[in-house]
VEXDREN-2710 file (C-alpha; in Angstrom, 1 decimal):
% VEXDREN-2710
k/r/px/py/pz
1/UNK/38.1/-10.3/35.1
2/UNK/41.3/-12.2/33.8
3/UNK/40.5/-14.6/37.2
4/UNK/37.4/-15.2/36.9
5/UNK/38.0/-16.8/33.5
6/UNK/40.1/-19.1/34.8
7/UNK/37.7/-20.1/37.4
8/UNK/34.9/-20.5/34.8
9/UNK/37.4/-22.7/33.0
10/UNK/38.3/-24.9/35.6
11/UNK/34.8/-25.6/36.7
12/UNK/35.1/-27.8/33.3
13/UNK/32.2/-25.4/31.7
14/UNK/31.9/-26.0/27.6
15/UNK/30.3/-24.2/25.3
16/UNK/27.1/-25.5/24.2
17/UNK/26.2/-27.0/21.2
18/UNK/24.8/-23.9/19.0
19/UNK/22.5/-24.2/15.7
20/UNK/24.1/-22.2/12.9
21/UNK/21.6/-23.0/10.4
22/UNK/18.1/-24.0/9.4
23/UNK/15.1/-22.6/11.2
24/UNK/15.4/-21.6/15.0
25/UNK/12.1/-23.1/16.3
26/UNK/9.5/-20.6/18.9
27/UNK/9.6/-21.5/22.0
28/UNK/8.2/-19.5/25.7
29/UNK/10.3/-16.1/26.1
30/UNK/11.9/-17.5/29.6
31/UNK/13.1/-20.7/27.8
32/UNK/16.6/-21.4/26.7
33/UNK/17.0/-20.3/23.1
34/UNK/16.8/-23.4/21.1
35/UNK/20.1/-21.9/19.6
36/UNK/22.1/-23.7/22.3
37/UNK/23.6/-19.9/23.3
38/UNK/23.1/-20.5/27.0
39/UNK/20.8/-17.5/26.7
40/UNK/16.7/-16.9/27.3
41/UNK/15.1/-17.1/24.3
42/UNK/13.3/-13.3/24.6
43/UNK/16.8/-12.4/24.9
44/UNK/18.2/-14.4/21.7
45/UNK/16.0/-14.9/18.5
46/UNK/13.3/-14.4/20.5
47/UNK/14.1/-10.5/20.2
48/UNK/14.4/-10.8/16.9
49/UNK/11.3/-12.5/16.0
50/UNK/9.7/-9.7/18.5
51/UNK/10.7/-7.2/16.1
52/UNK/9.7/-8.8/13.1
53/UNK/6.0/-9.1/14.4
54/UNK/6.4/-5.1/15.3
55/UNK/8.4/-3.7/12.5
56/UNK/5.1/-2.0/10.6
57/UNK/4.8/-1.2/7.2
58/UNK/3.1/1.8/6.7
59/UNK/1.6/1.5/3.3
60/UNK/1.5/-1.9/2.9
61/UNK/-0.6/-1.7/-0.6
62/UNK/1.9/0.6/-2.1
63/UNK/2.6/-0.4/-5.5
64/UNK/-0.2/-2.2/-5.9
65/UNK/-3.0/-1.4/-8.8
66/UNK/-6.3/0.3/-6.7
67/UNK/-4.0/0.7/-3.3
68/UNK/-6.9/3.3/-1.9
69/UNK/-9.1/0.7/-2.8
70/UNK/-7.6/-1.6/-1.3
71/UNK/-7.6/0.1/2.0
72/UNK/-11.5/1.0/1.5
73/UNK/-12.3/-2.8/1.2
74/UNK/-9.8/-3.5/4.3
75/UNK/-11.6/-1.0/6.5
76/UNK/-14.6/0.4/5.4
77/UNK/-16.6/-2.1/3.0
78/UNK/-18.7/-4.8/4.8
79/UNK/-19.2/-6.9/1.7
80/UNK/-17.3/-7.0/-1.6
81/UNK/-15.0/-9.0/-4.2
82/UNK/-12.1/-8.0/-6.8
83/UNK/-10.8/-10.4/-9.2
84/UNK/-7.0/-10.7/-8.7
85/UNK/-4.5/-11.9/-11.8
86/UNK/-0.7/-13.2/-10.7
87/UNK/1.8/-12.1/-12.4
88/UNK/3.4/-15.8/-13.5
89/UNK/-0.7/-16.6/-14.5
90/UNK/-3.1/-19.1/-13.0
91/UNK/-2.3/-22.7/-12.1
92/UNK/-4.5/-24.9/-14.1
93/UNK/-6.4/-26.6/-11.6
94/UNK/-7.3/-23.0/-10.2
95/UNK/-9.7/-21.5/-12.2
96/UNK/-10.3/-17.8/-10.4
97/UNK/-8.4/-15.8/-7.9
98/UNK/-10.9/-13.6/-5.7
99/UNK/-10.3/-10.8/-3.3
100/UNK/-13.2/-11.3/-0.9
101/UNK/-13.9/-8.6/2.3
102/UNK/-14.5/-11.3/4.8
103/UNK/-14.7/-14.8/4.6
104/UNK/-17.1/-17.0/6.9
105/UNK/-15.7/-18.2/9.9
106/UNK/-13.1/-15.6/9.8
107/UNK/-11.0/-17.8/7.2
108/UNK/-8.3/-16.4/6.0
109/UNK/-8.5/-17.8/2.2
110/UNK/-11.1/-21.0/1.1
111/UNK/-10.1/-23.3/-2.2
112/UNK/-13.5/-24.0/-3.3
113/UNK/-14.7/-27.4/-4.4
114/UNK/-13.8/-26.6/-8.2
115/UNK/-10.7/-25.1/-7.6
116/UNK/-11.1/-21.5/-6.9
117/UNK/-9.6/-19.5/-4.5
118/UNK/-10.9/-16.7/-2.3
119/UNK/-8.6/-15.1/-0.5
120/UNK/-10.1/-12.7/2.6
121/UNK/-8.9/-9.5/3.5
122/UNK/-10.1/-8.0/6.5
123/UNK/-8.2/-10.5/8.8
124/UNK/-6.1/-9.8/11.6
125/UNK/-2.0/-9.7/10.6
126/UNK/0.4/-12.0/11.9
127/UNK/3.2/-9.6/11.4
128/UNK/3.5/-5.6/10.7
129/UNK/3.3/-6.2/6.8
130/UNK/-0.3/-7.1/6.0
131/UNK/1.1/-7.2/2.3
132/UNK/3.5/-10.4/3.1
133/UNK/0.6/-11.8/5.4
134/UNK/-1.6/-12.0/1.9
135/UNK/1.2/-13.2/0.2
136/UNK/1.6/-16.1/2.5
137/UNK/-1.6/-17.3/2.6
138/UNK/-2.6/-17.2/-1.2
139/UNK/0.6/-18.9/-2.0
140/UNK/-0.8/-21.6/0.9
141/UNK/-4.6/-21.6/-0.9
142/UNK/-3.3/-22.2/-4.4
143/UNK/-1.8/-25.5/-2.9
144/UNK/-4.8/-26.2/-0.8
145/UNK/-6.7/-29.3/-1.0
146/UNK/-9.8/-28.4/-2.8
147/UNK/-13.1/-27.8/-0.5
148/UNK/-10.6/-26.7/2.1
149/UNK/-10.4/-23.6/4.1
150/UNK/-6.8/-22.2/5.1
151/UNK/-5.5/-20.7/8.6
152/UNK/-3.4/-17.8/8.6
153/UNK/-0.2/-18.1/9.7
154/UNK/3.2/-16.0/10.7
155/UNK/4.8/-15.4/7.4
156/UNK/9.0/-15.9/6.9
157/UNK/10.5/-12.4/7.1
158/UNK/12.1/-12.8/3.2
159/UNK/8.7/-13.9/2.1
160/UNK/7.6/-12.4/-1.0
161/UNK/4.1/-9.4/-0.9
162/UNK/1.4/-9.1/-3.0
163/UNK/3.1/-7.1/-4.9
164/UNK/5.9/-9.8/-6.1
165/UNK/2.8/-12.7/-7.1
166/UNK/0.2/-10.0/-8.5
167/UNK/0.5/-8.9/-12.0
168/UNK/0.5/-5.5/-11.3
169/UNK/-0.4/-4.0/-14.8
170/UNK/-4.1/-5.5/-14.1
171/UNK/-6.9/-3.3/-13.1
172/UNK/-8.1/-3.3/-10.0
173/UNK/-12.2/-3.1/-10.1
174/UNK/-14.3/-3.8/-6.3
175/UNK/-17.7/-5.2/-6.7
176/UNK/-19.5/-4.2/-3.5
177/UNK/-22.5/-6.5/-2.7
178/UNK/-25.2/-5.7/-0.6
179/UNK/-24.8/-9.3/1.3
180/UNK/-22.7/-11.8/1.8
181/UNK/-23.8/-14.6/-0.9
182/UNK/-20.8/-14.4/-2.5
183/UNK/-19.2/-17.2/0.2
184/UNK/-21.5/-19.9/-1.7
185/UNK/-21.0/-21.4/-5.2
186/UNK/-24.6/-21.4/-4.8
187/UNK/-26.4/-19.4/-2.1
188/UNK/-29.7/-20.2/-3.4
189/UNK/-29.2/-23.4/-1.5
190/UNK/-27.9/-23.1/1.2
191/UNK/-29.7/-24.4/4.4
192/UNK/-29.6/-25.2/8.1
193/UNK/-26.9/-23.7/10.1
194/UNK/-25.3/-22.4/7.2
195/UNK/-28.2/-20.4/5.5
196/UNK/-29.0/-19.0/9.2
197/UNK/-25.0/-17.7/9.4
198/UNK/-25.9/-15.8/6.3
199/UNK/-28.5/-13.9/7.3
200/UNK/-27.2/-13.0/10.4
201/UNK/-23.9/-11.6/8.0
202/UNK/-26.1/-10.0/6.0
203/UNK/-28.3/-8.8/8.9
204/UNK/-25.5/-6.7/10.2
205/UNK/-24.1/-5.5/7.1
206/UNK/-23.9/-1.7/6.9
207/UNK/-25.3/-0.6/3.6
208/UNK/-22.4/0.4/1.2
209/UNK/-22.0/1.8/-2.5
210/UNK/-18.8/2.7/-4.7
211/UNK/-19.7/5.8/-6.2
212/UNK/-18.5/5.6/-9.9
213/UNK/-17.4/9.3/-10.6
214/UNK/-14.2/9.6/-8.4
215/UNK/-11.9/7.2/-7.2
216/UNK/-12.2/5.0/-4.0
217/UNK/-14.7/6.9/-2.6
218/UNK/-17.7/5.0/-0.4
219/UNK/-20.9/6.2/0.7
220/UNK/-23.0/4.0/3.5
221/UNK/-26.3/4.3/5.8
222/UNK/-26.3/4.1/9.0
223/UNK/-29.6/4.6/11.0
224/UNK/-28.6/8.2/12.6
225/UNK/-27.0/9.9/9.2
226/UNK/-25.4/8.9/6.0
227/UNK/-21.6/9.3/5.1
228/UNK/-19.3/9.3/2.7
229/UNK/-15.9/7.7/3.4
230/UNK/-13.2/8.9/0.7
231/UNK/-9.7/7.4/0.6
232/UNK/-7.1/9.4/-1.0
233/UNK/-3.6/9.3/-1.9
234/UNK/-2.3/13.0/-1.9
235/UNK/0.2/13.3/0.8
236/UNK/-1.1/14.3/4.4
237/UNK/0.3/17.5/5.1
238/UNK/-0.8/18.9/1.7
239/UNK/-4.1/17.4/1.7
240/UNK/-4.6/18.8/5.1
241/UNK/-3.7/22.3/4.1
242/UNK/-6.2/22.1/0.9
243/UNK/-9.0/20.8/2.7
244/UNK/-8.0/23.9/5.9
245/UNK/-8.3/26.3/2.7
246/UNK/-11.7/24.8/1.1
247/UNK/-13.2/24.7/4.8
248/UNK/-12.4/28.0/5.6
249/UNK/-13.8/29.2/2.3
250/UNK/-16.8/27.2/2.9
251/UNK/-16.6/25.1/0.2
252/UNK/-15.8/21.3/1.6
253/UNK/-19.5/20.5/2.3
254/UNK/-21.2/18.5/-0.6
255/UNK/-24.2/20.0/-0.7
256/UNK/-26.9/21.5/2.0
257/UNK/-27.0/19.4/5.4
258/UNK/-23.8/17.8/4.5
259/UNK/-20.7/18.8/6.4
260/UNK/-16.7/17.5/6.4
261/UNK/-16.4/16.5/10.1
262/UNK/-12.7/15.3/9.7
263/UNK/-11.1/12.3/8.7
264/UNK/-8.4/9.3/10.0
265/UNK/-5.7/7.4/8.9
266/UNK/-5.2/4.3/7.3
267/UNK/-2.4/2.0/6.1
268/UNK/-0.8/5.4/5.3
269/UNK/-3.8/7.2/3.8
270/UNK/-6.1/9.9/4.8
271/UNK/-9.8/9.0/4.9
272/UNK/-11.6/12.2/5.2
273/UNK/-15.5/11.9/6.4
274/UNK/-18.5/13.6/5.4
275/UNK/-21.5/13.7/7.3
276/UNK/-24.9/13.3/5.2
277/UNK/-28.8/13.3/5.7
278/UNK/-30.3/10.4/6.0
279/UNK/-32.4/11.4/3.0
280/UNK/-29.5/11.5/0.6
281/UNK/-28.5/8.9/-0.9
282/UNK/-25.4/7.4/-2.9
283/UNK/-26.4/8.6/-6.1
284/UNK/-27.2/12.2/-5.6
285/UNK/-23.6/12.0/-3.9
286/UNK/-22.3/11.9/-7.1
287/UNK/-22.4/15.2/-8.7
288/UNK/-21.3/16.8/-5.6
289/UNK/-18.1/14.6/-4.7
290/UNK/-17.3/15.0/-8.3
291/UNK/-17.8/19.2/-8.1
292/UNK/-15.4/18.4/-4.8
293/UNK/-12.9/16.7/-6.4
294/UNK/-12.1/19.9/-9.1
295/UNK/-12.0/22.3/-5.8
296/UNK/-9.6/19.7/-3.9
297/UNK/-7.4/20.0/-7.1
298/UNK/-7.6/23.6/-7.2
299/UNK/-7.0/23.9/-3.2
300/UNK/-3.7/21.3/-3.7
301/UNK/-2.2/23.7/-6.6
302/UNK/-2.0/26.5/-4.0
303/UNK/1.5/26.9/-2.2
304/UNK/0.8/30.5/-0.1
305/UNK/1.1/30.1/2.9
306/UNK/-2.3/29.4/5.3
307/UNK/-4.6/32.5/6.6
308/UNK/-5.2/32.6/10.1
309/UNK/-8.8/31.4/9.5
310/UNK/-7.2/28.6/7.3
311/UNK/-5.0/27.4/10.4
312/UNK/-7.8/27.2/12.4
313/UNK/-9.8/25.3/10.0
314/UNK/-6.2/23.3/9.4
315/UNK/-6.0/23.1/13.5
316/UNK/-9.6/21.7/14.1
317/UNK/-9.3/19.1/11.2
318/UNK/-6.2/17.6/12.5
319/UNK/-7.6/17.6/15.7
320/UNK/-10.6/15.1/14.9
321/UNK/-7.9/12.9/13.3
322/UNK/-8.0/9.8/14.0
323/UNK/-5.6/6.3/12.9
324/UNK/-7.0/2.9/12.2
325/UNK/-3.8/1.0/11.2
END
């Protein structure tokens, strides 16, 4: 080894010129690192970029005022707004902050003529924190030129999350609409191309309604049945075991014709999923989600260990899980 040193050496080779500060810029994975180390980018900062982009965070609303909320109207709610308050207050030339479902054109925030910002949520991430993504792009809109829609873009890995530029003491209260009007200052009128984009959004909006009695929990139409979609926060394998012991007691339906027919994943929640008639509809949900809710409670309080016919129940459930995100 000792030789070939010297040989390397005498073939006059000198180290590159390396960057040891300031950004390192992206470039194709078989490219020299712009570092100047001599080595393929994929193999250099490449790699660590790579990771950033796959390192997930699992609850990425955690922390946040609403979080099953906020998962509801990131996966579930075709159409709805939340007013959001940052924590150092509004900058004077923007007069509203507003959590939108989707924006048109798949925009990832709009500054509106007067000022306001919209900021849209059910966009794809650019890294495995959807929480910094957010971040990223409001603090972008705030600074937009007004009448200007804004791009997402790959966040810096110290950036700050939602949960450093939202006041966090705020409530957190969804408005779902039954269309997508809320994209206009005034929908009323809107023509051409741009009125015909609405109803078409509108056209394939699922029906949706936040029932009012329990938390985060969404009932929609869909031409074969009805559901309700009800995030929750308890952890998984408790929640699992409660809902095993209230299905094996036959108590997890909400009413006749309704049945639990398991539930998925998402952003580190569980989402359990009724089934429902298509004649019922989101308020004679109410009542029964709510007489749920005070057997779910009951069912959590219980450490014994599961029945057989409880594992079974348990067993089948987590078989017809399924994860979103």
């Amino acid at each position: 080894m000792a030789k070939k040193r010297q040989n390397t050496k005498a073939r006059g080779a000198q180290p590159s010129t390396r960057i040891t500060d300031g950004e390192i810029p992206v470039v194709g994975a078989r490219e020299p690192c712009p570092c100047g180390s001599n080595r393929r980018y994929k193999a250099c900062h490449g790699r660590e970029a790579a990771h950033a982009v796959q390192h997930l965070v699992r609850r990425p609303f955690e922390g946040l005022p609403g979080e099953c909320d906020w998962v509801a109207l990131r996966e579930l709610v075709p159409a709805a707004t939340a007013t959001l308050t940052l924590a150092k207050g509004m900058p004077e030339d923007v007069p509203s902050l507003t959590l939108a479902t989707v924006l048109p054109m798949a925009w990832n925030a709009i500054r509106r003529d007067n000022g306001a910002v919209l900021l849209g949520l059910q966009n794809d991430a650019a890294s495995g924190d959807i929480s910094r993504d957010l971040a990223d792009t409001l603090q972008r809109a705030l600074t937009a030129e007004p009448g200007s829609p804004v791009a997402g873009e790959r966040p810096s890995g110290d950036g700050p999350r939602l949960q450093d530029l939202l006041d966090t003491s705020a409530t957190f209260e969804p408005v779902v609409h039954s269309g997508f009007e809320f994209w206009l200052e005034d929908a009323e009128a809107a023509t051409g191309e741009v009125a015909a984009s609405l109803e078409r959004a509108n056209a394939a909006a699922i029906p949706t309604v936040r029932l009012t009695g329990v938390e985060a929990a969404y009932w929609c139409s869909t031409p074969e049945k009805n559901h309700l979609r009800w995030v929750v926060s308890h952890p998984e394998e408790k929640l699992l075991d409660a809902l095993a012991r209230l299905h094996a007691a036959g108590a997890s339906s909400l009413g006749e014709d309704t049945r639990l027919v398991g539930s998925f994943r998402a952003h580190g929640l569980v989402v359990p999923v009724w089934d429902l008639p298509t004649s019922m509809q989101a308020d004679e949900v109410e009542k029964p989600a709510a007489a749920f809710a005070e057997r779910l409670g009951e069912a959590l309080a219980v450490d014994a260990s599961l029945t057989g016919d409880e594992r079974r129940a348990r067993s089948g459930l987590s078989n017809r899980q399924i994860t979103l995100s």
